[in-house]
C-alpha positions in Angstrom: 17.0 -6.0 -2.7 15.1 -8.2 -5.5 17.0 -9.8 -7.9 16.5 -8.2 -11.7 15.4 -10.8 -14.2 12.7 -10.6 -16.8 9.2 -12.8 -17.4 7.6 -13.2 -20.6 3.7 -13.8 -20.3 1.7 -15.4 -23.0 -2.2 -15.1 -23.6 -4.2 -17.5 -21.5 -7.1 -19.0 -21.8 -9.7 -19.0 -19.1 -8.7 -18.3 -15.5 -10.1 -20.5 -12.9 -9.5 -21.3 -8.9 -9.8 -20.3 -5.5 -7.2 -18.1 -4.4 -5.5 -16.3 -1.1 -3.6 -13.6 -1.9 -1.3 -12.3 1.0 -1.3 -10.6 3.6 -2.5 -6.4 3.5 0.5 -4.6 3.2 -0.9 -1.5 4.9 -1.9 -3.4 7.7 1.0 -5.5 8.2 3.4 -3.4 8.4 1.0 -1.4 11.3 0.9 -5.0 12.7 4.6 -4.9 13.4 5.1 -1.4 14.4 2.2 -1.1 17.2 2.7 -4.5 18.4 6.0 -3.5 19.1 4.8 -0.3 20.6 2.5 -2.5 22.7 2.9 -3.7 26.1 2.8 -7.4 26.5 3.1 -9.9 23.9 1.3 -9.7 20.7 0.6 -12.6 17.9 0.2 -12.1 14.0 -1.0 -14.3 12.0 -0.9 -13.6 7.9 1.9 -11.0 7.6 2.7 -9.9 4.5 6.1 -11.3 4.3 7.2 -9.0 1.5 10.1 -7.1 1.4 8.4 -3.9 2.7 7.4 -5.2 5.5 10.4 -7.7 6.5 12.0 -4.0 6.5 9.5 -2.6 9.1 10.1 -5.5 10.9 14.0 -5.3 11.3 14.1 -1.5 11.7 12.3 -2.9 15.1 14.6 -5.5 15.9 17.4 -2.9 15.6 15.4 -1.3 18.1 15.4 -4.3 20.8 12.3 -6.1 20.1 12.5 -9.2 19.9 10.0 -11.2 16.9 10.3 -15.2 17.4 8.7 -17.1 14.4 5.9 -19.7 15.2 5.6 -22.2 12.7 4.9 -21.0 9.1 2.3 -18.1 9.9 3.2 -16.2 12.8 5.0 -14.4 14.2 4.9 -13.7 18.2 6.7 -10.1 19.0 7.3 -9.2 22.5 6.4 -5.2 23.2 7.9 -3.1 25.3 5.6 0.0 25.5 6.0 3.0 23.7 9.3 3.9 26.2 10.5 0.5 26.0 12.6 0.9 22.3 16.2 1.5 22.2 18.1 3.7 20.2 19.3 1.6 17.1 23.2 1.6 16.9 22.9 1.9 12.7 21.4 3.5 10.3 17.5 2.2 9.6 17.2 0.7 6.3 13.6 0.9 5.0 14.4 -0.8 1.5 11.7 0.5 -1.0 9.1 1.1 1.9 7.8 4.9 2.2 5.0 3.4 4.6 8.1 2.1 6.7 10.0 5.7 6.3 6.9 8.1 7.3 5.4 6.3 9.7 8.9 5.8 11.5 9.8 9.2 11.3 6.2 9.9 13.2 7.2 7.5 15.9 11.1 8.5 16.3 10.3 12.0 16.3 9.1 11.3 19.8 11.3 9.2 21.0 14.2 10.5 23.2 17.3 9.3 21.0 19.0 9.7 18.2 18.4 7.6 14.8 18.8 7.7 10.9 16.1 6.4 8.1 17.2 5.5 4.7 16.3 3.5 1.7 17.0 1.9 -2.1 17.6 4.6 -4.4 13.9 5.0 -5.8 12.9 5.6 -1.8 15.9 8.2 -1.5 14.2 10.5 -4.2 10.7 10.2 -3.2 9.4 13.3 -1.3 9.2 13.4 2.4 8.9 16.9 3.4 5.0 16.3 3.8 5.2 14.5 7.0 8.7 16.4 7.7 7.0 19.7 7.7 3.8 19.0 10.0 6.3 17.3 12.7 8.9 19.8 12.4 5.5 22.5 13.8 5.3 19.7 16.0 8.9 20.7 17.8 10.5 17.8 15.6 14.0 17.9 15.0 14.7 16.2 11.4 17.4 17.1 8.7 17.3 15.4 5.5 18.8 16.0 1.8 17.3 18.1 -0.4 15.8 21.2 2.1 14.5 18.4 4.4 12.2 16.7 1.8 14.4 13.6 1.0 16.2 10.8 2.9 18.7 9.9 4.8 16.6 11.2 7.0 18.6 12.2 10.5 15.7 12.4 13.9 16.9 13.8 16.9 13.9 12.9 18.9 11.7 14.5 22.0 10.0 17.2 22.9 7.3 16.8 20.7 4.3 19.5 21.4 0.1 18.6 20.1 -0.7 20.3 17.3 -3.2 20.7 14.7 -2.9 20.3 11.2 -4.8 21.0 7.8 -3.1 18.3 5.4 -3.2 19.5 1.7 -3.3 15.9 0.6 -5.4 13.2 1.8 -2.7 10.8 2.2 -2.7 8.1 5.4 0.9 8.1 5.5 1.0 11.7 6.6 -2.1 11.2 9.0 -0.3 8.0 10.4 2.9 9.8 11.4 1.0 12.8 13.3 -1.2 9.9 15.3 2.3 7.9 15.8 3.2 10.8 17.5 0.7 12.8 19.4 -0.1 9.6 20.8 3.5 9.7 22.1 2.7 13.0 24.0 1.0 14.8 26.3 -2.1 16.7 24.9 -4.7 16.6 21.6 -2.9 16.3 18.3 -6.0 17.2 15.6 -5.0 16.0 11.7 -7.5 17.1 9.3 -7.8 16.1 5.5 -9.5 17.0 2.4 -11.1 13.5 1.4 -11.0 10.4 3.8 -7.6 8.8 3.3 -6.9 5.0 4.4 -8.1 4.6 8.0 -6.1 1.2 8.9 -3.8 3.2 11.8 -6.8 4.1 13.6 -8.6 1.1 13.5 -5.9 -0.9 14.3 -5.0 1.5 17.0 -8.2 1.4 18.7 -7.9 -2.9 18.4 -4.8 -2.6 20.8 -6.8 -0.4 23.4 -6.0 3.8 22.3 -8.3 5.8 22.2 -8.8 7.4 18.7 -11.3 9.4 17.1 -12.2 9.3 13.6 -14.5 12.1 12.5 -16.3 13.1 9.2 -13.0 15.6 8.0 -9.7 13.6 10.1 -8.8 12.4 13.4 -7.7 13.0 16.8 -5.9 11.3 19.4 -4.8 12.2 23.1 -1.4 11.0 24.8 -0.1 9.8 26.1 -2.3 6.2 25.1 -1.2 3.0 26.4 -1.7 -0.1 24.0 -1.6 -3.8 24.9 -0.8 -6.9 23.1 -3.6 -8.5 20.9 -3.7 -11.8 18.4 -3.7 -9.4 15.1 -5.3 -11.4 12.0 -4.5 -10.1 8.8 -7.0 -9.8 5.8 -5.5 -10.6 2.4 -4.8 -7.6 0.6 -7.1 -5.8 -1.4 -4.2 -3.8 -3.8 -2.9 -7.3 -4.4 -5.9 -8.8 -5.2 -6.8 -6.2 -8.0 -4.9 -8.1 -10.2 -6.6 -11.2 -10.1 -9.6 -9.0 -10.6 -9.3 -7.6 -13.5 -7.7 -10.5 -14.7 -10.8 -12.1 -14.0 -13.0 -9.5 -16.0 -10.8 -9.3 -19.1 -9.6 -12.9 -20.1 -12.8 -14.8 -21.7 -15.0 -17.3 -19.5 -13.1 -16.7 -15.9 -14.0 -17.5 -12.3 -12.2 -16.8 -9.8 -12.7 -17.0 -5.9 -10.6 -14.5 -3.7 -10.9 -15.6 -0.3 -10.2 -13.0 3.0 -9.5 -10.0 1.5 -9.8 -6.9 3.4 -12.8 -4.4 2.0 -12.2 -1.2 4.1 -14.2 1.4 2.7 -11.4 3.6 2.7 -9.3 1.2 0.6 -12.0 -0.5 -1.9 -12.7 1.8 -4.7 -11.3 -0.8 -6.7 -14.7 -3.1 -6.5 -16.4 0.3 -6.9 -14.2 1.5 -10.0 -14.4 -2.1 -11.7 -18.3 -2.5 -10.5 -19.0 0.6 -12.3 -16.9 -0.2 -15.6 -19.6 -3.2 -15.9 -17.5 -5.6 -14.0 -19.1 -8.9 -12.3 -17.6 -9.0 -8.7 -19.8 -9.9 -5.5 -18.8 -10.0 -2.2 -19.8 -13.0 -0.4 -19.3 -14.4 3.3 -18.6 -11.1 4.8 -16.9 -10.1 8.4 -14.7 -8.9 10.8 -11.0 -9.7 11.4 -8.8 -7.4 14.4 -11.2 -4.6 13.5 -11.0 -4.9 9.5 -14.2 -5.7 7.3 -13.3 -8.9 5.4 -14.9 -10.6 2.5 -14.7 -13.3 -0.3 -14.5 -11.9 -3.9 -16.4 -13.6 -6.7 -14.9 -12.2 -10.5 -16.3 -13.1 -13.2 -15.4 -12.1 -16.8 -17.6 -9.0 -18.2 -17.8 -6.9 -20.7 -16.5 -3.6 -19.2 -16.8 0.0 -20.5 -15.0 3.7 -20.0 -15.8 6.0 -16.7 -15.2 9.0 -15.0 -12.9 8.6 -12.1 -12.3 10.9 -9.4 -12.8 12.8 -6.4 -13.0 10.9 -3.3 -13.1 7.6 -5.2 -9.3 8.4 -5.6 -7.6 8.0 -2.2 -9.9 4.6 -1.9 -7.9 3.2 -5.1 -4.5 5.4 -5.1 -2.5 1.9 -5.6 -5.0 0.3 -7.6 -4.5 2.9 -10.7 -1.7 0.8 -12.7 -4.4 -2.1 -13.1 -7.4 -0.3 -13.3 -5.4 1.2 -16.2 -5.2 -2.3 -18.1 -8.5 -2.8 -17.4 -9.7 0.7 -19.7 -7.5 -0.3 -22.3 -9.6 -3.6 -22.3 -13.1 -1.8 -22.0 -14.9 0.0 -24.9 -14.7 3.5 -24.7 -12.9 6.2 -23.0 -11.5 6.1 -19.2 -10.4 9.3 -18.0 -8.5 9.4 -14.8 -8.1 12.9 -12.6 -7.8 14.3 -9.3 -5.0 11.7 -9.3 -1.5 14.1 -9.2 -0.9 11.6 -5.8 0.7 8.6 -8.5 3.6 11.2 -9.8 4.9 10.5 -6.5 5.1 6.7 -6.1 7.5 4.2 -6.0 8.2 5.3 -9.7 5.9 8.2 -11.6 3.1 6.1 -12.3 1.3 8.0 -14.7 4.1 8.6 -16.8 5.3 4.8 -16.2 1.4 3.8 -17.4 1.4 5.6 -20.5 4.9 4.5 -21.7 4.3 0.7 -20.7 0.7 0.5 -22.1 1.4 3.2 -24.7 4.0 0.2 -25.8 1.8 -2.3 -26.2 -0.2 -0.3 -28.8 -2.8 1.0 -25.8 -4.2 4.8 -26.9 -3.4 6.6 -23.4 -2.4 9.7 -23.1 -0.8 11.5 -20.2 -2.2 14.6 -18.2 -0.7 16.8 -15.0 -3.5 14.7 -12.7 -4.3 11.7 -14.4 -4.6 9.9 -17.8 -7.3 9.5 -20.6 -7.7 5.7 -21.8 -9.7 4.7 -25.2 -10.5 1.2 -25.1 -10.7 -1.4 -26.8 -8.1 -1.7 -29.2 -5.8 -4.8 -29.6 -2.8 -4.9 -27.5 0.4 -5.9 -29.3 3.1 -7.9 -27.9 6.5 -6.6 -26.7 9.3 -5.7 -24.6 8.3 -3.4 -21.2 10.9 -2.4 -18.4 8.4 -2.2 -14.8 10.7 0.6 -13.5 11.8 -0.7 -10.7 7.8 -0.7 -9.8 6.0 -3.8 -8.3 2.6 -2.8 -9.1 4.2 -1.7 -12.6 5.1 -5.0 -13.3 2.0 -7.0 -12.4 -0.2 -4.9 -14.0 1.9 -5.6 -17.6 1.4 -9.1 -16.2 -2.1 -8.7 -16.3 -2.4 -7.1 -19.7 -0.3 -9.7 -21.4 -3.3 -12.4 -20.6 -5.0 -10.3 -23.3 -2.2 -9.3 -25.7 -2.4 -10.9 -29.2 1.8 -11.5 -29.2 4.0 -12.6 -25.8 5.0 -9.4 -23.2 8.5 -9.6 -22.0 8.6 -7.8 -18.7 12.0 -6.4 -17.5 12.8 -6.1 -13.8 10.2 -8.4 -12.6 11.8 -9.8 -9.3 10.3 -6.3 -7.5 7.0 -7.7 -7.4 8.4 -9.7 -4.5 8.1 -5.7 -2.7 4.1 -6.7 -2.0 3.3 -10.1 -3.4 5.8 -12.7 -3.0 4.2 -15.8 -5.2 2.8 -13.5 -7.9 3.5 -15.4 -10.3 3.2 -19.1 -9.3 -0.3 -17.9 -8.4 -0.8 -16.4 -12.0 0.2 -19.6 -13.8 -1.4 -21.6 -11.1 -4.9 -20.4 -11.7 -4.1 -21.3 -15.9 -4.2 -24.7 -15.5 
């Protein structure tokens, strides 16, 4: 657990610097879990070393795999195939991780033993009868609190049969845990999905040798697959890095340099959102990294203005919405957010946790079922905010108070160490 404390954050003058921001959380924790789920050994460089993820990686070590740290920035984890885990002799803390609890349950419904998943007390009331309900057809045998919709979450695993499954939500968690485990089995397990969720389990899938197919509506996979070890670099992460971008746009004569952050398509409506708002960002020196588009980001400041967003431009910036939030409240005009009822289920509800935070700070932002309207371009006032418990709460107020004519005291700010450990070093860092 993070420690509570509170930051206060002034305005700033002019950000400036070259930057790495850590490790993709998506991706690392799939680093950990299919590397361990590999046969053979597998290196990763630039984990995420985040609470999240430090949970995925113990929920395997409780499971016999053994992780041996090589000098500051990797880590070298021995597989053992996907019949090589053992069944853990205590419960399976995930901490504040929901990647960690569905994608788990996807993999230890298949497995032939018995095991418990649990969490903090904001992961114990977020839903998880979506991926409990499409395994259950699968022959899955989990009981939970709540009609089987809320952890502790108790898997008696095997006997898992293919299926095929229409997901009401485009949500990669949900997709992830039927891959996890109809890859497990024998037969086709077909997920389909109403807009193109995140795609980072089947890329990274097909990096350590499966055989996946991704297809205009979903994906498939037959099992049983066999993956190998594989040197695993990972790209800096794009939800983390939104912060520094519209930090960049908003606070007056900024530069900033973002260097190796992951652009998936699936995962970079940010650039899109922010691009089309009037915001200077260019993507320079562009690659490939264990299967994952990478690029440098170059943020300047900009005037920015209100937009539309949704449709499928919401899945590709689900996390992103707290920020890109602060950024309407700094454009001219009105923002209006729908198609976007996915943030009542976060770590906290983020669109009522948006309103009351910026709504604080003097923002005019008003709440709806599926999203939020934004008029910008008022001043923001100084002031006390609580982050809820929420990491990407938090920095986002962060990012705001650059702008804000008095100081923003933030309360509960230690849970930004959930994704971005350094936050805020790096944000006083890039002051001068």
């Amino acid at each position: 657990m993070h420690k509570f404390e509170s930051r206060t954050v002034e305005k700033s003058r002019a950000l400036r610097g070259e930057i790495m921001v850590p490790g993709d959380k998506s991706i690392s924790h799939r680093a950990i879990m299919f590397a361990s789920l590999a046969k053979g050994e597998s290196r990763v460089r630039g984990l995420l070393r985040g609470e999240d993820c430090l949970s995925t990686l113990k929920a395997f070590q409780s499971m016999g795999i053994e992780v041996v740290e090589s000098g500051t920035d990797e880590l070298i984890i021995q597989g053992r195939g996907l019949d090589g885990l053992q069944e853990p002799a205590d419960l399976i803390d995930c901490g504040n991780s929901g990647t960690t609890m569905r994608l788990m349950s996807g993999i230890l419904a298949a497995q032939p033993f018995f095991s418990v998943l649990t969490g903090d007390q904001y992961l114990r009331q977020r839903p998880m009868g979506r991926v409990i309900k499409p395994l259950a057809a699968m022959g899955a045998k989990i009981l939970g609190r709540a009609g089987n919709s809320k952890a502790p979450l108790a898997i008696d695993g095997g006997g898992l049969k293919p299926t095929e499954y229409r997901s009401p939500v485009a949500s990669a968690q949900v997709k992830s845990a039927l891959l996890l485990a109809g890859m497990q089995i024998e037969g086709t397990t077909i997920v389909y999905e109403p807009h193109l969720s995140r795609d980072h389990s089947e890329r990274m899938l097909r990096y350590f040798g499966a055989e996946i197919e991704s297809f205009a509506g979903g994906a498939r996979v037959t099992g049983p697959v066999s993956l190998t070890g594989r040197e695993v670099e990972v790209p800096g992460d794009i939800s983390s890095a939104a912060f520094f971008l519209v930090a960049g746009l908003i606070v007056p004569d900024s530069e900033l340099l973002l260097k190796n952050v992951g652009v998936n398509p699936t995962r970079s409506g940010i650039i899109d959102i922010l691009q089309q708002m009037g915001g200077s960002i260019e993507l320079l020196n562009r690659r490939e990294l264990s299967g994952e588009p990478v690029a440098d980001l170059l943020v300047k400041s900009s005037d920015l203005h209100g937009i539309e967003i949704g449709g499928e431009l919401v899945p590709r910036a689900i996390d992103e919405f707290p920020v890109v939030s602060v950024a309407a409240a700094f454009a001219d005009g009105v923002t209006t957010i729908r198609d976007a009822k996915e943030l009542r289920v976060k770590e906290t509800d983020r669109i009522a946790a948006i309103c009351a935070t910026l709504g604080k700070l003097g923002a005019r932002i008003e709440p709806r079922e599926e999203g939020m309207r934004i008029t910008g371009g008022l001043p923001l006032c100084g002031g006390t905010v609580s982050s809820y418990g929420d990491h990407r709460i938090a920095m986002s107020m962060a990012v705001a108070a650059l702008q804000t004519t008095a100081a923003v005291k933030i309360e509960d700010s230690g849970c930004t160490a959930t994704s971005f450990p350094g936050f805020w070093e790096l944000l006083i860092a890039i002051q001068g």
